[in-house]
Every structure is written in C-alpha cells, then in structure tokens.
DRENDO-1510 file (C-alpha; in Angstrom, 1 decimal, always signed):
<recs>
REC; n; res; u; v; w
REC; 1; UNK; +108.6; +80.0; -3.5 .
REC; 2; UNK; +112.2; +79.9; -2.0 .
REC; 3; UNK; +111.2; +83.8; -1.6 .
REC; 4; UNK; +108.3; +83.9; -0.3 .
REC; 5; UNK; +109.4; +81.1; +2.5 .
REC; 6; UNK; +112.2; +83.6; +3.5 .
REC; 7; UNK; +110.0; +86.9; +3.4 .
REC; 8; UNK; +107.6; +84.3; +6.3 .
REC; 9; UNK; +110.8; +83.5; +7.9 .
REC; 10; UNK; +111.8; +86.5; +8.4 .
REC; 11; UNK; +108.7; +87.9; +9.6 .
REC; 12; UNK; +108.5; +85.9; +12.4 .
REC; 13; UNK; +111.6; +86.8; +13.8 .
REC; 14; UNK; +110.8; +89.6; +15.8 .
REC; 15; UNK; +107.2; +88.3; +16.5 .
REC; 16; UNK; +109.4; +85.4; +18.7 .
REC; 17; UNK; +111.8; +88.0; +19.7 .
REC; 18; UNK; +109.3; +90.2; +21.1 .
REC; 19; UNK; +107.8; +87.4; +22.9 .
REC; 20; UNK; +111.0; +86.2; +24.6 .
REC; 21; UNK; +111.9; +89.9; +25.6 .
REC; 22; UNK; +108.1; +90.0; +26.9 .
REC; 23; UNK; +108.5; +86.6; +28.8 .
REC; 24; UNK; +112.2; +87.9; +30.2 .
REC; 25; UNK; +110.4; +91.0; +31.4 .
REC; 26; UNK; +107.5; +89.2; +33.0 .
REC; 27; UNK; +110.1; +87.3; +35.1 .
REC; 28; UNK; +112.0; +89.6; +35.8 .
REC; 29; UNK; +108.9; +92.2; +37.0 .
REC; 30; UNK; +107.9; +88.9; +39.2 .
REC; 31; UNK; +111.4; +88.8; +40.6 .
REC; 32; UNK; +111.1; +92.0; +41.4 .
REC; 33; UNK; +107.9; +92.4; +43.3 .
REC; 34; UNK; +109.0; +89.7; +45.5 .
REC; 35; UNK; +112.0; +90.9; +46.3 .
REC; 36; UNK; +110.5; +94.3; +47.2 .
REC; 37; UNK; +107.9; +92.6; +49.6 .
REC; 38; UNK; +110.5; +90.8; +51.4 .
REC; 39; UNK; +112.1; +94.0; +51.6 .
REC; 40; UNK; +109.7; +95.9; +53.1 .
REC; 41; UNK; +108.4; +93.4; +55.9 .
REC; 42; UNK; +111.6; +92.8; +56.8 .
REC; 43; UNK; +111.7; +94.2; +60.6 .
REC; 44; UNK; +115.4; +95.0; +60.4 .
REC; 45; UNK; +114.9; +97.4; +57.2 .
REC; 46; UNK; +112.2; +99.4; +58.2 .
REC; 47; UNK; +111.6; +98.9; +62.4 .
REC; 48; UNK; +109.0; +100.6; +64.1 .
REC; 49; UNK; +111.3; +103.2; +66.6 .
REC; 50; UNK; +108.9; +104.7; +68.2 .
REC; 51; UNK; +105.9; +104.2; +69.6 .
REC; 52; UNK; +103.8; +107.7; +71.0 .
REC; 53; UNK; +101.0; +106.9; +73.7 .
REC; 54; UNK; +98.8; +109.9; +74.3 .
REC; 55; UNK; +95.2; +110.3; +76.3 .
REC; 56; UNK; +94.6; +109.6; +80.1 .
REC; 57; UNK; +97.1; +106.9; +81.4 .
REC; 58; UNK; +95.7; +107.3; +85.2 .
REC; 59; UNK; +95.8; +103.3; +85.5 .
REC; 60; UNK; +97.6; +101.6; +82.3 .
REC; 61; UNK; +101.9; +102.0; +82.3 .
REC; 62; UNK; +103.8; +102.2; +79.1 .
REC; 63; UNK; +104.8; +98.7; +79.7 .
REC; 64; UNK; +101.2; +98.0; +79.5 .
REC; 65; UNK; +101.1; +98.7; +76.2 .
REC; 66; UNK; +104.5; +97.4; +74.9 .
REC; 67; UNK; +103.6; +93.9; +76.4 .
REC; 68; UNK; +100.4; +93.6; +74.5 .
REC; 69; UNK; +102.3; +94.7; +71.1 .
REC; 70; UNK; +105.1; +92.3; +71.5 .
REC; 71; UNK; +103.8; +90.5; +69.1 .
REC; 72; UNK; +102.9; +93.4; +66.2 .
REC; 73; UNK; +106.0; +95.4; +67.4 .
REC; 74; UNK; +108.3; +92.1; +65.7 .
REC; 75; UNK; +107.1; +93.2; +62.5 .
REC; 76; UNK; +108.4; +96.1; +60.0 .
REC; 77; UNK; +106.6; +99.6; +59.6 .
REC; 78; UNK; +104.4; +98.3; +56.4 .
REC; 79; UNK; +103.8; +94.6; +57.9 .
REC; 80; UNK; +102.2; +96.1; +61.5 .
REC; 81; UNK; +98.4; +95.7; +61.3 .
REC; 82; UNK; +96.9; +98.2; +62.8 .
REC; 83; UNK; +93.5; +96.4; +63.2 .
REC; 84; UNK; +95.0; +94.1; +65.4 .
REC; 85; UNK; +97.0; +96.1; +67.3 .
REC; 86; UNK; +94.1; +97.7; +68.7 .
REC; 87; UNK; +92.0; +94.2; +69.3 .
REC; 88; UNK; +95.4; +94.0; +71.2 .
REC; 89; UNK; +94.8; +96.9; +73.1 .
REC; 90; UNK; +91.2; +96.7; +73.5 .
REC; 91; UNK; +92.0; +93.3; +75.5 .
REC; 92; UNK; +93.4; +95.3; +78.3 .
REC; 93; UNK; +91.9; +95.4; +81.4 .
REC; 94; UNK; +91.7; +99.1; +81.4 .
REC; 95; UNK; +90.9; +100.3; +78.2 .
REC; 96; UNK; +87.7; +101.9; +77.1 .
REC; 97; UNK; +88.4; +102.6; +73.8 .
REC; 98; UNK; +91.9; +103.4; +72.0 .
REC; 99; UNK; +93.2; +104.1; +68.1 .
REC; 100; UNK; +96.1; +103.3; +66.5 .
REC; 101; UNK; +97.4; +104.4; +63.4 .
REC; 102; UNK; +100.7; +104.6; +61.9 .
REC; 103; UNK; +103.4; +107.8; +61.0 .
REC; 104; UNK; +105.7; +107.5; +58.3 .
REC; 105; UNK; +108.2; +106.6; +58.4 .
REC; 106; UNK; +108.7; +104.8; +61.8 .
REC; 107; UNK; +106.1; +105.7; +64.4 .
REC; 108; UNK; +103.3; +104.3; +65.6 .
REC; 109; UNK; +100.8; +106.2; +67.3 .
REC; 110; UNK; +98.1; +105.1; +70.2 .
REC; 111; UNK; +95.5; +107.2; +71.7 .
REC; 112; UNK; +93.9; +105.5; +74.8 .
REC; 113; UNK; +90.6; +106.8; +76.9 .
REC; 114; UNK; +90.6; +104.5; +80.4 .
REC; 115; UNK; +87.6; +103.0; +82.1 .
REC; 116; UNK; +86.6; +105.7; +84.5 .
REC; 117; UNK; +85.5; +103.3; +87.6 .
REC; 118; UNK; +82.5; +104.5; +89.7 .
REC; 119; UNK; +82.1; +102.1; +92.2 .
REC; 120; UNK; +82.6; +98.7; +93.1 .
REC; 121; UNK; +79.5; +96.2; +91.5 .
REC; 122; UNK; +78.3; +92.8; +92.5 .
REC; 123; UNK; +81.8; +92.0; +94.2 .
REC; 124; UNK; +83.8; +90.9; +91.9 .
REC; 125; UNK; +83.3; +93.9; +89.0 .
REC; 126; UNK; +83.4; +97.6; +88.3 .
REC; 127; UNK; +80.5; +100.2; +87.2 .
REC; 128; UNK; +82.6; +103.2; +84.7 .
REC; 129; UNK; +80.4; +106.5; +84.4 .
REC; 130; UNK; +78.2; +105.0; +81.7 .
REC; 131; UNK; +76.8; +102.2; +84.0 .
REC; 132; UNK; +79.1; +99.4; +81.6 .
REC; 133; UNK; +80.0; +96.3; +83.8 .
REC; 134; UNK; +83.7; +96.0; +83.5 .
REC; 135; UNK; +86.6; +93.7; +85.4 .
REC; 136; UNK; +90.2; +95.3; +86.1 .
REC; 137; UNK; +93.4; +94.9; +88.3 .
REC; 138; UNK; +91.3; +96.9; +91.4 .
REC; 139; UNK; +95.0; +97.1; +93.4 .
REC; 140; UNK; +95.5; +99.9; +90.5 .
REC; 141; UNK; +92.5; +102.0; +92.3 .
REC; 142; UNK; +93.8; +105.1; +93.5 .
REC; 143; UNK; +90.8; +106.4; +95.2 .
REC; 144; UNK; +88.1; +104.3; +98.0 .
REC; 145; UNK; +85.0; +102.9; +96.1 .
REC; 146; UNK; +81.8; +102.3; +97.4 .
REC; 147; UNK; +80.5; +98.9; +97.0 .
REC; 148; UNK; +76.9; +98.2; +94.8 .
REC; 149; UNK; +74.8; +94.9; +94.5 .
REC; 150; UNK; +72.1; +94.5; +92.4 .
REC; 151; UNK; +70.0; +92.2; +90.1 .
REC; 152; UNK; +71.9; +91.8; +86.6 .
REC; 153; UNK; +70.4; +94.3; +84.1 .
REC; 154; UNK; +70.2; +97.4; +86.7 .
REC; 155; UNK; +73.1; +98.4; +86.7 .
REC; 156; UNK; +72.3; +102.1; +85.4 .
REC; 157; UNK; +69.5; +102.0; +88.0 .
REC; 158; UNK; +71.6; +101.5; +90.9 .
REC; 159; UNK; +74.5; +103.7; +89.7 .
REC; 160; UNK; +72.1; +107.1; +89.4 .
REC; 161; UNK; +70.6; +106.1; +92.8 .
REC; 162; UNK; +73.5; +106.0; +94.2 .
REC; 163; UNK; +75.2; +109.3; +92.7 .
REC; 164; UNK; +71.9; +111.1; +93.6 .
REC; 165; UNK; +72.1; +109.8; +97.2 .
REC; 166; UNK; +75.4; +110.5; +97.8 .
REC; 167; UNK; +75.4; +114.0; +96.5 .
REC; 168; UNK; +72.6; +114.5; +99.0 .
REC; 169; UNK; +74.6; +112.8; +101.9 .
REC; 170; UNK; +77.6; +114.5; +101.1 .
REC; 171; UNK; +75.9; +118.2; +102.2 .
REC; 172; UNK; +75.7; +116.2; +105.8 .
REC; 173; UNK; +79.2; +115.3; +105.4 .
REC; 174; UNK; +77.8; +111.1; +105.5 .
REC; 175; UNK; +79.7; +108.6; +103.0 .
REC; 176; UNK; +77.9; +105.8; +101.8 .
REC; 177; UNK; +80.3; +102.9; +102.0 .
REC; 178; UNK; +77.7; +100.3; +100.4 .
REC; 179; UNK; +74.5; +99.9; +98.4 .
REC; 180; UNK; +72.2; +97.0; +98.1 .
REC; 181; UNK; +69.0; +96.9; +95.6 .
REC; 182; UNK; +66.8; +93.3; +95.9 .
REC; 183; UNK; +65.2; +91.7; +93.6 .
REC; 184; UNK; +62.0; +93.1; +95.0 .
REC; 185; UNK; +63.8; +96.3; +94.5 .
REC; 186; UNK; +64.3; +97.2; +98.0 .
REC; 187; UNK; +67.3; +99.3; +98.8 .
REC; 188; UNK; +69.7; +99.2; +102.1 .
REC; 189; UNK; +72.6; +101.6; +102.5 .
REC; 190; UNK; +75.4; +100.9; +104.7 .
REC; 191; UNK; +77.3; +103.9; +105.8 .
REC; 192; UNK; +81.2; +103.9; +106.3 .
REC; 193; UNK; +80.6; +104.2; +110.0 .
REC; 194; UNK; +79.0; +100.9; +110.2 .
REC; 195; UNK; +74.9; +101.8; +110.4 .
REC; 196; UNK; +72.5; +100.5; +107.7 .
REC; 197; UNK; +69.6; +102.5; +106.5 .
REC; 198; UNK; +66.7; +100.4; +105.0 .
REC; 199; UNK; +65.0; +102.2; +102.5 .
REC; 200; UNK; +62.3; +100.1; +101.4 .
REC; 201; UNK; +61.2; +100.1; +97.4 .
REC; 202; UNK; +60.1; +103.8; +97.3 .
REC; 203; UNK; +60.6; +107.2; +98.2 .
REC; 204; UNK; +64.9; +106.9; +98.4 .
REC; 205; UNK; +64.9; +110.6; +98.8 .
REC; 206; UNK; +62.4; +111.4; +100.9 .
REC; 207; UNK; +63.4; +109.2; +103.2 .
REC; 208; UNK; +67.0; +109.6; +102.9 .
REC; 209; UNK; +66.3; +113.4; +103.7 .
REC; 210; UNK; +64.6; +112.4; +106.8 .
REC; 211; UNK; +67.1; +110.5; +108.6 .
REC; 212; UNK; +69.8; +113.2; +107.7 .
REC; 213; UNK; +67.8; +115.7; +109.6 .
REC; 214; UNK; +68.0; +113.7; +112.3 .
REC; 215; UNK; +71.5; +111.9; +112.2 .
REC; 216; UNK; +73.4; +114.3; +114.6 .
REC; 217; UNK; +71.0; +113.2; +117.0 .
REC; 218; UNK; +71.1; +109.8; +116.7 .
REC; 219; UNK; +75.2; +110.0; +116.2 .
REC; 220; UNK; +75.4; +110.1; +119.5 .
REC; 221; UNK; +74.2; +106.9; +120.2 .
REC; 222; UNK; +77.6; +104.8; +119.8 .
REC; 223; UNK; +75.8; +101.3; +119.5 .
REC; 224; UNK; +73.3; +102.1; +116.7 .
REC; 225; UNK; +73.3; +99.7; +114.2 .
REC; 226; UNK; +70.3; +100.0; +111.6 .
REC; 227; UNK; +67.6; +102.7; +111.1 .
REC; 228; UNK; +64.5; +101.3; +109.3 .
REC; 229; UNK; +62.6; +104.3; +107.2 .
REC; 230; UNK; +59.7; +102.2; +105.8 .
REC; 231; UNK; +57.6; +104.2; +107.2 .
REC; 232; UNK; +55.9; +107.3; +105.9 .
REC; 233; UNK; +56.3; +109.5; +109.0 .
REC; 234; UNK; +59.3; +108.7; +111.8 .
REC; 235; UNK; +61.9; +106.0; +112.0 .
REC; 236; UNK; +63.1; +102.6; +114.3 .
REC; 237; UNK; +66.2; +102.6; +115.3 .
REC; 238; UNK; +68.1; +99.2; +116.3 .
REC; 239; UNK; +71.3; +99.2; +118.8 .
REC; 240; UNK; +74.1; +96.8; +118.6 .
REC; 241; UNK; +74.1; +95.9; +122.2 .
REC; 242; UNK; +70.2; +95.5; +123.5 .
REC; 243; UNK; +68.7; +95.3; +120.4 .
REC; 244; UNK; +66.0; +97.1; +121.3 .
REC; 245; UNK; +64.2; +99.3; +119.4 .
REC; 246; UNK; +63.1; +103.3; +119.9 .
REC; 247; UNK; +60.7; +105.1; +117.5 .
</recs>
C-alpha cells in the first residue's frame, strides 16, 4: 500500500506542474498582449508623419483637411480609423467624395474629388454638374455664377435648360445672369444687362432663337426692360421709362 500511495504521488507531480507552468504561461501571454496594444496606440510610438492629399483641391486648403483630422490625427498609425476619417471629410463643405486609406509605416493617404458648382440655386444653395443640391462657403467661388430658382425636385430640369440656353446665347455673345421656373412651369430669364425675357411654359428654344435674331436691334433701345415671347409669331417689348409697349 505504502507503494502504491507513492507510485499515485508521484504521478501527480508533473500533472500539477504542468498546470502551474500552463497557468504562468497564460498570464504571462495576457500580460503580453496588453502590453503590445498599449504599445501600439500609443501616438508617440508610432505617429502618423505624413499626411499625402491628392485629386482636385480648386476650393478646399490643406488646412482644411488637417482641421477636420485633428481629432484622428491624436491617435497612432494602428489606432487611426479610417472609416471615420472620411465621415470626417465627407462633412466638408466641399467635398464630393474622398478615400482614405493608410501606408505603412506612417502615412496616411486622402484622395478628394470637389463639388464642381454650376450655378447658384434657390438663393441660398449650389447645383454641381449632376444636378445634386449642395451648400458651401460661396466667397471660395472663383468664377461668376448665374443664379436658378425653381420648385424643389427640378433641379435637373432647370440645370439642362439652362446649359442648353446658354450654349445657344453664348453664339450671340448674351450671358444669362438669372433663371426662374414657376410652379406652373413658366420660365423668365434675366440677362446680365438687366432685360428679362418671359418665356412662357413651352417652346424655350424656339423662342429663345427668336429674340436673338432680333436683339442687336432692340440693343439699341437703352430703356428696354422685358421682352415677352408668349407668343407664337413676334414679341412685346416693355421700356423702363414710358412703359409702353411696341410689337
């Protein structure tokens, strides 16, 4: 018996053993992993250094997009979401889309495509190539924009109208300076010397075409303030001064 009791003993000596060097291993693995995480969001370890913006940059600055990182930028290399760092980007004014991703070991790379503006829309917005609605710092404008009102909803409507009228006004060397559609759909034109064209709800062309061929004419009448073109054949014509009216 005294045998056998020591043959058990001795046995379960390096079952325990191998439990304590198991249990020493675990904490030390544990002790480990933390340490490493620490480590690597630790900003002063492994800073982001450099930060590459590429794409068109015609109305964003640099500081633009170092103001809306502040926050990420705090962060190390491996702790920078890049998810959020484009929501922060997205936020901008400006932006119409932009990526981020990042470049071992310390770079962080941003493409950005800018909101192309159009024209002017409802006062207090912007109209980009696509007809989107979009509001932005308009100081940053670096070109004149013509000015569109509309109903909510037609905004693609009223941006190809006014491209196609334009392009047609722009071969008589006339620059539309505004553009207004109803909510009857009737459109009046103001041009950037002051006269209004009403266009009525059809024909845009057409009629468009018409008073071009006569505008050098009726140039030369300094107090001209409206020409009405509701009319399937000819024109009115309304002055500033006497109001009155010549067909």
């Amino acid at each position: 018996m005294p045998e056998l009791r020591q043959q058990i003993e001795q046995a379960g000596w390096p079952f325990w053993a191998g439990l304590v060097f198991f249990f020493w291993v675990l904490i030390g693995s544990l002790w480990l992993i933390e340490y490493v995480s620490e480590w690597l969001v630790d900003e002063n370890r492994l800073p982001v250094k450099q930060i590459v913006v590429q794409g068109q940059q015609d109305y964003l600055t640099k500081q633009d997009v170092l103001q809306a990182l502040e926050l990420q930028m705090s962060q190390s290399f491996f702790a920078l979401n890049v998810d959020k760092a484009q929501q922060q980007l997205e936020a901008l004014d400006w932006i119409y889309s932009v990526s981020v991703r990042k470049e071992w070991p310390n770079r962080l790379k941003i493409y950005i495509t800018e909101q192309n503006p159009q024209v002017h829309w409802n006062g207090d917005f912007l109209l980009n190539e696509y007809g989107d609605v979009f509001q932005a710092d308009t100081d940053r404008l670096q070109r004149e924009l013509a000015w569109l009102f509309g109903p909510e909803g037609d905004e693609n409507q009223v941006l190809e109208t006014y491209q196609k009228l334009s392009e047609l006004m722009a071969l008589y060397h006339v620059t539309i300076n505004e553009m207004s559609l109803s909510e009857r759909h009737a459109l009046q034109i103001t041009l950037k010397d002051g006269v209004k064209l009403n266009l009525g709800r059809e024909d845009w062309l057409n009629r468009s075409q018409r008073f071009l061929q006569h505008y050098p004419q009726l140039k030369r009448a300094h107090n001209l303030d409206y020409v009405d073109l509701r009319y399937d054949t000819g024109f009115a014509v309304g002055l500033k001064q006497n109001n009155e009216d010549q067909s």
